[in-house]
LUMDOKOL-892300 format. One record per residue (C-alpha): x negated, y negated, z; residue in one letter. Coordinates in Angstrom, 1 decimal. Each point is the difference from the previous one (the first is absolute). Example, Ala and Ser with C-alpha at 12.3 -4.5 7.8 and 13.67 -1.06 7.14 Angstrom:
% residues 2
-12.3, 4.5, 7.8, A
-1.4, -3.4, -0.7, S
% end
This chain:
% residues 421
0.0, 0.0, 0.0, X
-1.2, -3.3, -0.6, X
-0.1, -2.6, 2.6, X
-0.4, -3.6, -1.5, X
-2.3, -1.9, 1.9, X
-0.9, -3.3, -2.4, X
1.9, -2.3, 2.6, X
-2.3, 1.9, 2.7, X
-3.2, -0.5, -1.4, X
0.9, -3.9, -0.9, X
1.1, -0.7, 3.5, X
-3.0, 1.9, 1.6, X
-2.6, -1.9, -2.4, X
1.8, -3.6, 1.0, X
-0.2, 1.2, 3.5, X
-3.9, 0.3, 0.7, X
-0.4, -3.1, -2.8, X
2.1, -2.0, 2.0, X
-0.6, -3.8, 1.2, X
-1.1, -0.6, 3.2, X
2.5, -3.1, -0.4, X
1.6, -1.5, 3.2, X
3.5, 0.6, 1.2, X
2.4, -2.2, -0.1, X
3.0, -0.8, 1.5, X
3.3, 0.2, -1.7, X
2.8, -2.9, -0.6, X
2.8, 0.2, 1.8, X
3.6, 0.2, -1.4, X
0.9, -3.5, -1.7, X
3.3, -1.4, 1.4, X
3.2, -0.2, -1.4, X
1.2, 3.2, 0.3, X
3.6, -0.3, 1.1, X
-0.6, 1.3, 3.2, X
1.6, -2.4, 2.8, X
-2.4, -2.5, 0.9, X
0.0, 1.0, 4.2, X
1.3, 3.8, -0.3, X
-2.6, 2.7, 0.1, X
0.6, 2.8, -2.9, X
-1.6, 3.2, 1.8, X
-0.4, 3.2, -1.7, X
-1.7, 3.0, 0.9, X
-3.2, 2.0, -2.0, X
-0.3, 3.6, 1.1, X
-3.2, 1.8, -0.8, X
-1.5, 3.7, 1.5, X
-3.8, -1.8, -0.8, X
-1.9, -0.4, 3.1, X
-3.4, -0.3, -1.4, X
0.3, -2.9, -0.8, X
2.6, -1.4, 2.6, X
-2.1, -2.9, 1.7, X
-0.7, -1.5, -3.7, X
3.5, 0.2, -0.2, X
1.1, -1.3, 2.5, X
-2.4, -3.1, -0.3, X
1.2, -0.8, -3.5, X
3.8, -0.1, 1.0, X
-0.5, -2.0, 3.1, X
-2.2, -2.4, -2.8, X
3.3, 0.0, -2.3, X
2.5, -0.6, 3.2, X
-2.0, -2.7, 1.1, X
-1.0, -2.1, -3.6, X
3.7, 1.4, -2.1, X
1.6, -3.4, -0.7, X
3.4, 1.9, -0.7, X
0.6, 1.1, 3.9, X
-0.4, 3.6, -0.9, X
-1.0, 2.4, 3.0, X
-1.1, 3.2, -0.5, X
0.1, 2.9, 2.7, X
-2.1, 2.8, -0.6, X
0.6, 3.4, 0.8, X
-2.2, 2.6, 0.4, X
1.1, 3.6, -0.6, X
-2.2, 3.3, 0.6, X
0.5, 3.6, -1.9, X
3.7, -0.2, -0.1, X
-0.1, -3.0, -2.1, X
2.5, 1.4, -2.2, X
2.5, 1.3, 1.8, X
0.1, -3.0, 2.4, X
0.6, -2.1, -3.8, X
3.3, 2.7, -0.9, X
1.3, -0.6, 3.7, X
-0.1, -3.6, -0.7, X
2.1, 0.2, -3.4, X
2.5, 1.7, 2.1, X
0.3, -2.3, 2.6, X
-0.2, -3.0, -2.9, X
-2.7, -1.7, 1.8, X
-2.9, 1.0, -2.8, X
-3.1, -1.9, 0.3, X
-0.5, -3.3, -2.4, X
-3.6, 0.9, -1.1, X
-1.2, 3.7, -0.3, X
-3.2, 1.5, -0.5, X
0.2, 2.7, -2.9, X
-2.7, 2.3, -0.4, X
-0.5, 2.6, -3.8, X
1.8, 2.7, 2.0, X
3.2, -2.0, 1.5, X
0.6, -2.4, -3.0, X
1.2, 2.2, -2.1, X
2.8, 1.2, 2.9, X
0.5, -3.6, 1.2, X
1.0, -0.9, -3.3, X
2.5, 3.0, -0.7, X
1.5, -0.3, 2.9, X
0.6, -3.6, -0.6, X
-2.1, -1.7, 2.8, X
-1.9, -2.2, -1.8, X
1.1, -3.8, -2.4, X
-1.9, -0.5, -3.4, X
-2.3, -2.8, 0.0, X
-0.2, -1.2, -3.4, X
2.5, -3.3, 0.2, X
-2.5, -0.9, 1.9, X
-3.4, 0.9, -1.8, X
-1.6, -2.6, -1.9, X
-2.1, 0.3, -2.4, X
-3.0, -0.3, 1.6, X
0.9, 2.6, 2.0, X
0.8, 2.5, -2.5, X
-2.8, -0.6, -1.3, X
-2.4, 0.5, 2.8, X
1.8, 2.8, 1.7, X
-0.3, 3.4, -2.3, X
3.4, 2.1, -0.9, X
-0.5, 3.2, 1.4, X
3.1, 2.5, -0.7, X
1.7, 2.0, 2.0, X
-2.4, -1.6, 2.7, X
0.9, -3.7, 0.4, X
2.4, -0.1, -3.2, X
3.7, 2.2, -0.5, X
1.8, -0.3, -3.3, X
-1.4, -3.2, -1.5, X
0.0, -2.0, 3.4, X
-2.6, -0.6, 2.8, X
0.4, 0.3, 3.5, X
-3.3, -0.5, 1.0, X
-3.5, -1.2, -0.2, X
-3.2, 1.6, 0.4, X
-2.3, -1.1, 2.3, X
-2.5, 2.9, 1.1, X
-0.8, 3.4, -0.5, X
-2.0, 2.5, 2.2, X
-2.5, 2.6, -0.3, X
0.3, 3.8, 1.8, X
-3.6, 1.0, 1.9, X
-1.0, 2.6, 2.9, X
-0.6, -2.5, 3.0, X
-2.9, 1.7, 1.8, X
-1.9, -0.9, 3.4, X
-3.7, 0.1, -1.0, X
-1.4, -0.1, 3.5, X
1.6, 3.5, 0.2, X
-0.5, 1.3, -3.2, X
-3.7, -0.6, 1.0, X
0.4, 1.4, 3.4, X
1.3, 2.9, -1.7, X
-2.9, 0.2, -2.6, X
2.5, -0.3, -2.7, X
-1.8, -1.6, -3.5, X
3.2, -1.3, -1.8, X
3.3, 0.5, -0.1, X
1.9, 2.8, -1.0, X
0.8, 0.3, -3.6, X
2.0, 3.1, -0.3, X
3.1, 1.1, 2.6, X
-2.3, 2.7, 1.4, X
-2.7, -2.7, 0.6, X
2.9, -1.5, 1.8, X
0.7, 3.0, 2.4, X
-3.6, 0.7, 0.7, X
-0.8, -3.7, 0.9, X
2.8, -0.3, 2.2, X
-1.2, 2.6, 1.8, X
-3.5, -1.3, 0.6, X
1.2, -3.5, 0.6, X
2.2, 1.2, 2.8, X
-2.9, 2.3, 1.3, X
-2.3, -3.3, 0.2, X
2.7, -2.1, 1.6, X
1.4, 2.2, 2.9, X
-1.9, -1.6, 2.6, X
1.4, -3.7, -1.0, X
3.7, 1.7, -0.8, X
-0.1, -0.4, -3.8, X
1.1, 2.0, -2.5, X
-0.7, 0.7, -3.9, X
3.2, -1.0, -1.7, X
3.6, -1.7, 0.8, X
2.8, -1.0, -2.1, X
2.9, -2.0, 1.1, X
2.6, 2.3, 0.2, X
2.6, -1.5, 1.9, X
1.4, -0.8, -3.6, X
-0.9, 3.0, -2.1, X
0.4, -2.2, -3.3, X
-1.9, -2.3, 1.3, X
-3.5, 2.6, 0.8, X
0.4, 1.7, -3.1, X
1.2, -2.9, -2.0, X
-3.6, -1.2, 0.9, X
-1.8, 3.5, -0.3, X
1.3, 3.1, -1.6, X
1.2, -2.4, -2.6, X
-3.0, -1.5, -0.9, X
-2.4, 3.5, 0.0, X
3.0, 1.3, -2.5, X
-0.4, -2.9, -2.0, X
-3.6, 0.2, 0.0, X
0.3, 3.7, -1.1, X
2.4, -0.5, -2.8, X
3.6, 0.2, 1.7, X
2.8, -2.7, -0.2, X
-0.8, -1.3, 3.7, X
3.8, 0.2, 1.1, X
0.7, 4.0, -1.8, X
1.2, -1.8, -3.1, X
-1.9, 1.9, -2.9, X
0.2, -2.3, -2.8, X
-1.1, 2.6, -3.0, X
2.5, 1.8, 0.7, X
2.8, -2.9, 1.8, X
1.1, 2.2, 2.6, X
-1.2, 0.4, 3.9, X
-2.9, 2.7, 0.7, X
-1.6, -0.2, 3.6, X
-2.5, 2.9, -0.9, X
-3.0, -2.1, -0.2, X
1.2, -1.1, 3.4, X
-0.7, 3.5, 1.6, X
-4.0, 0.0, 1.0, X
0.0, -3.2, 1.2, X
3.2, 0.6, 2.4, X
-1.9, 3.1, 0.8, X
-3.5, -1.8, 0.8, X
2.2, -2.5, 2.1, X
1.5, 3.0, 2.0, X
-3.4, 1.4, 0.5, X
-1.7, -3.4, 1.5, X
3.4, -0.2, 2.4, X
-0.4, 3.8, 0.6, X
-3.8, 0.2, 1.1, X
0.1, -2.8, 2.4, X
-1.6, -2.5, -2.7, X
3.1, -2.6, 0.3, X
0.8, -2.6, 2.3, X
2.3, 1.2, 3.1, X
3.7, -1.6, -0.9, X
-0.1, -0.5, -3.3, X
3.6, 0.7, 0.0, X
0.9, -3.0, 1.4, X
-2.5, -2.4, -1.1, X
0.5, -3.1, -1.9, X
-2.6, -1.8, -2.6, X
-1.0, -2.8, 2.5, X
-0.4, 2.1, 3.3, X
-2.1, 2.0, -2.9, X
-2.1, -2.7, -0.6, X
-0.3, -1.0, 3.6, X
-1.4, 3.1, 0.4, X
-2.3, -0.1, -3.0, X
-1.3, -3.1, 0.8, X
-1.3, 1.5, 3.5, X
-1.9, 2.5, -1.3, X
2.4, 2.7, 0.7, X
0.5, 1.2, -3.8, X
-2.4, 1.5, -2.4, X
2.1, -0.8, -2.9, X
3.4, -0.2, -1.8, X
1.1, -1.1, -3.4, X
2.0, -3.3, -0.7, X
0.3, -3.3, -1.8, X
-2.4, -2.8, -0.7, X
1.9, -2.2, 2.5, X
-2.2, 1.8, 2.6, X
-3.1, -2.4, -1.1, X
1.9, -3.1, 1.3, X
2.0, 1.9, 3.7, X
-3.4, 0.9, 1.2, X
-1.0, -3.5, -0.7, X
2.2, -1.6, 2.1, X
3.4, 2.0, 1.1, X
-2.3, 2.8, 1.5, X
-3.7, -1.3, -0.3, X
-2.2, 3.0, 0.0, X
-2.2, 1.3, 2.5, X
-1.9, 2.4, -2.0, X
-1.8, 0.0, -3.4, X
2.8, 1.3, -2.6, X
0.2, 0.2, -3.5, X
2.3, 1.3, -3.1, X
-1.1, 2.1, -2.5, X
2.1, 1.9, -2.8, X
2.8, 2.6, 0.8, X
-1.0, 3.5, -0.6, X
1.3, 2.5, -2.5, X
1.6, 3.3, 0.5, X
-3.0, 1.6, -1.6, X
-2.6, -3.2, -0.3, X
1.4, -0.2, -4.1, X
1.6, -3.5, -0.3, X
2.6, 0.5, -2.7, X
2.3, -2.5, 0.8, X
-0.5, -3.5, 1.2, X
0.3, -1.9, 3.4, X
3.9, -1.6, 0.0, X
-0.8, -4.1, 0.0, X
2.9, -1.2, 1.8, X
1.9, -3.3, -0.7, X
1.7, -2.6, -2.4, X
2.9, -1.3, 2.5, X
-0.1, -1.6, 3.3, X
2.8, -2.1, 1.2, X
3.9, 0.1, -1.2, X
3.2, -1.6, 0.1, X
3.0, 1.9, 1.8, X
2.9, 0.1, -2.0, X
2.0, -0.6, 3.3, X
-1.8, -3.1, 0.8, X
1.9, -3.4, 0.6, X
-2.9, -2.4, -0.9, X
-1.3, 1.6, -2.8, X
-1.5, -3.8, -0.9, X
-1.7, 0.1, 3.1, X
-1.4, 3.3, -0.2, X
-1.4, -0.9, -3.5, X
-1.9, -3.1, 1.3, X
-1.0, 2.6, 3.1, X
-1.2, 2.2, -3.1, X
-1.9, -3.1, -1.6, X
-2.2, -1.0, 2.7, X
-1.2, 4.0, 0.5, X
-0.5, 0.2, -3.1, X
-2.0, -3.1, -0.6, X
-3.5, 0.6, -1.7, X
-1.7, -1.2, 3.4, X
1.8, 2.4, 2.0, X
-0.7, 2.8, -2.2, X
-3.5, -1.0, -0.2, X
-0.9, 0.2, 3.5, X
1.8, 3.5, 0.4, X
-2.4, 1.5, -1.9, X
-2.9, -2.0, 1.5, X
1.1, 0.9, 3.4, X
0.1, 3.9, -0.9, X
4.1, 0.8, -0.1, X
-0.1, 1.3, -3.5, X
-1.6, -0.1, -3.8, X
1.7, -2.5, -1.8, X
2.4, 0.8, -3.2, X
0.4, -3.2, -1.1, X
-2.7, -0.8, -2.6, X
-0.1, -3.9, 0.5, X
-0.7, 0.9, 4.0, X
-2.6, 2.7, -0.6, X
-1.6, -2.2, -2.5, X
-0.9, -2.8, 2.2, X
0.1, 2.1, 3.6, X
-3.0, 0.7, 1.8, X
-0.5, 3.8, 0.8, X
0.8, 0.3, 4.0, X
-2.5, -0.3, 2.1, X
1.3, 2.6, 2.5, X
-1.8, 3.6, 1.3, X
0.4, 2.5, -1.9, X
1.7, -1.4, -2.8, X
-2.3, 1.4, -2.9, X
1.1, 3.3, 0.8, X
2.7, -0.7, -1.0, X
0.1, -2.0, -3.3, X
1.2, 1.5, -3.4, X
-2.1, 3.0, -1.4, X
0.3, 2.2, -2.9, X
2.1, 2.2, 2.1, X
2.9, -2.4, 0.7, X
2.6, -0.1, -2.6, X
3.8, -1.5, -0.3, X
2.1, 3.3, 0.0, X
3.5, -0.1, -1.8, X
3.2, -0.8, 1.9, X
1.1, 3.2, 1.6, X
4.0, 0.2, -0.2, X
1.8, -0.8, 2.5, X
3.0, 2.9, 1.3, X
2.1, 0.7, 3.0, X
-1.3, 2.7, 1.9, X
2.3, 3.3, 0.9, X
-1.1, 1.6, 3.3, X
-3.3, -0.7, 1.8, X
-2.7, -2.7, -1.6, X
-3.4, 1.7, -1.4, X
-1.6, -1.9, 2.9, X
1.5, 1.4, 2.8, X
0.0, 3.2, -1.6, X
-4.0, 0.1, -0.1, X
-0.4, -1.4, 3.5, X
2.7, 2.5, 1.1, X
-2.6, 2.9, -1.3, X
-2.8, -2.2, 1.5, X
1.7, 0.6, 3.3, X
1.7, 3.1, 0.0, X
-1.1, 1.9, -3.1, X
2.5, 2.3, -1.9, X
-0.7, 0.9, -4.3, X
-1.4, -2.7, -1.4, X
1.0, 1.4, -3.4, X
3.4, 0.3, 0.8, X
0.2, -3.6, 1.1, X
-1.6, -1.5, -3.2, X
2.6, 2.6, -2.1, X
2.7, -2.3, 2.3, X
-1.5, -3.2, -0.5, X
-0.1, 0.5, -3.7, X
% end
């Protein structure tokens, strides 16, 4: 299967060419708006990011305090059950204004009608300057979002014990994998750390940022989707929910992985506790400053199933914010939209580690970050934009829980992929 990478290798080469130009800050709203001259308009932006939550919250107390349109904006931070949290809120009819959409919720969001085009508003500057990416930011002819950032998947790995452990490199295979989380958690007992960890309080969540990315490396649609032949096929799935079950079985994983969530993870990470796990280049940017790191780390690429790389490493992006289709001040959420989306803004997210930039005009001119760890994680020749996997309701239990199930309690792995398929 081919995996087109041209907008990749452009974005990667603008990247490390990039200006080591100042920020700047953006322009607030003009006035005139129509909104009453001493009544606050107040909506609501939901996100599930907290990686970048401090930056966040920064730039929207900057907007609420500069806006000359008496706009306020609360924001609201959800964790893993971001999306069900979202359906409860249609059904109680008191939906966010502004909603964070990620490549695998747009595409729901959308058909279940959660989110507003934006295009009355675009101008054309901005259509411009913003790529059309379909079936990622675009639905039948009209946009609902705009890119801002894409990220990177890498093995996070704790060097001080890799070296304890006399350990050379990473693994590059999933039996390289096993092995080193064995001899990681031999070398850390005496300290209470352990090879490996996942976050699997949220199932989707750990393998959304593991098994999925070692399939994808291998040559398998990262979510089951097998797009030679367009139907689902969680075979290529089987040895690496098999090496997982191993590392839990001999001791090699964390204590309480059941129960724990992506930041505690970190936490934990970030004190030395965990020889490695696998997730997104946001990591660069939390040990920064959410969790700053007490131990030399790095990232390195994701191993294969066999060490073969046949596939690519998913690049993840093209949409950032939205528009709920609920929302009452649909004006103000657009000038909301506006100032995040200001060149500035975008600019100084990359700078400050949060993500790669997909906007050419920002990655031309933005300064690669200067932030631990980041090099690790920049575009290689094994990162690649995968197809749009479809989207379809699920009867019976998710693949997820289903492999985390076996993790846990074992059972015929063959017989559950037969299911799954």
């Amino acid at each position: 299967m081919k995996i087109s990478k041209k907008f990749l290798i452009s974005a990667m080469l603008l990247v490390i060419t990039g200006s080591l130009a100042a920020c700047s800050s953006p322009k607030s709203s003009d006035p005139g708006s129509g909104t009453e001259a001493n009544a606050k308009t107040k909506i609501t932006y939901w996100t599930g990011d907290r990686h970048d939550s401090e930056f966040v919250k920064e730039t929207i107390n900057t907007f609420n305090q500069t806006n000359t349109d008496n706009i306020e904006v609360e924001l609201v931070i959800k964790g893993d059950d971001f999306d069900q949290a979202l359906d409860m809120s249609y059904q109680t009819s008191e939906p966010p204004d502004v909603i964070r959409v990620k490549e695998n919720t747009i595409q729901t969001f959308y058909k279940k009608g959660f989110l507003s085009p934006i295009d009355e508003f675009l101008t054309d500057e901005m259509k411009e300057k913003f790529p059309v990416m379909e079936d990622l930011n675009s639905f039948e002819g009209k946009r609902y979002s705009l890119p801002n950032y894409g990220t990177t998947m890498r093995l996070i790995y704790n060097k001080e014990l890799f070296e304890k452990a006399g350990i050379e490199h990473p693994p590059t295979t999933l039996d390289e994998l096993v092995e080193t989380a064995k001899k990681l958690t031999e070398a850390g007992k005496a300290s209470g750390a352990y090879g490996f960890a996942q976050n699997f309080k949220s199932p989707s969540s750990a393998f959304g940022r593991s098994a999925r990315v070692i399939a994808e490396v291998s040559g398998f649609g990262g979510f089951g989707y097998d797009f030679k032949t367009a139907r689902y096929d969680f075979s290529g799935f089987k040895p690496i929910i098999e090496a997982f079950k191993k590392i839990k079985e001999d001791g090699s994983m964390l204590p309480g992985v059941e129960s724990l969530d992506i930041d505690p993870l970190r936490a934990q990470f970030a004190e030395g506790k965990i020889g490695m796990y696998l997730s997104f280049s946001a990591e660069a940017g939390v040990y920064q400053s959410q969790f700053p790191a007490k131990i030399d780390w790095a990232a390195a690429p994701v191993p294969s199933i066999n060490g073969q790389f046949n596939g690519a490493s998913g690049f993840l992006g093209g949409q950032w914010l939205a528009i709920s289709s609920k929302s009452e001040h649909k004006e103000a959420a657009w000038k909301f939209l506006t100032y995040m989306y200001d060149e500035s803004i975008l600019k100084q997210y990359q700078e400050k580690g949060f993500g790669i930039s997909m906007v050419p005009s920002v990655s031309a001119v933005a300064a690669k970050p200067e932030v631990k760890g980041i090099d690790g994680f920049l575009p290689n020749q094994y990162d690649g934009v995968w197809p749009v996997y479809p989207s379809v309701p699920v009867q019976g239990i998710k693949s997820d829980d289903a492999f985390f199930s076996y993790m846990l309690s074992g059972g015929d792995l063959d017989s559950i992929i037969s299911d799954l398929n």
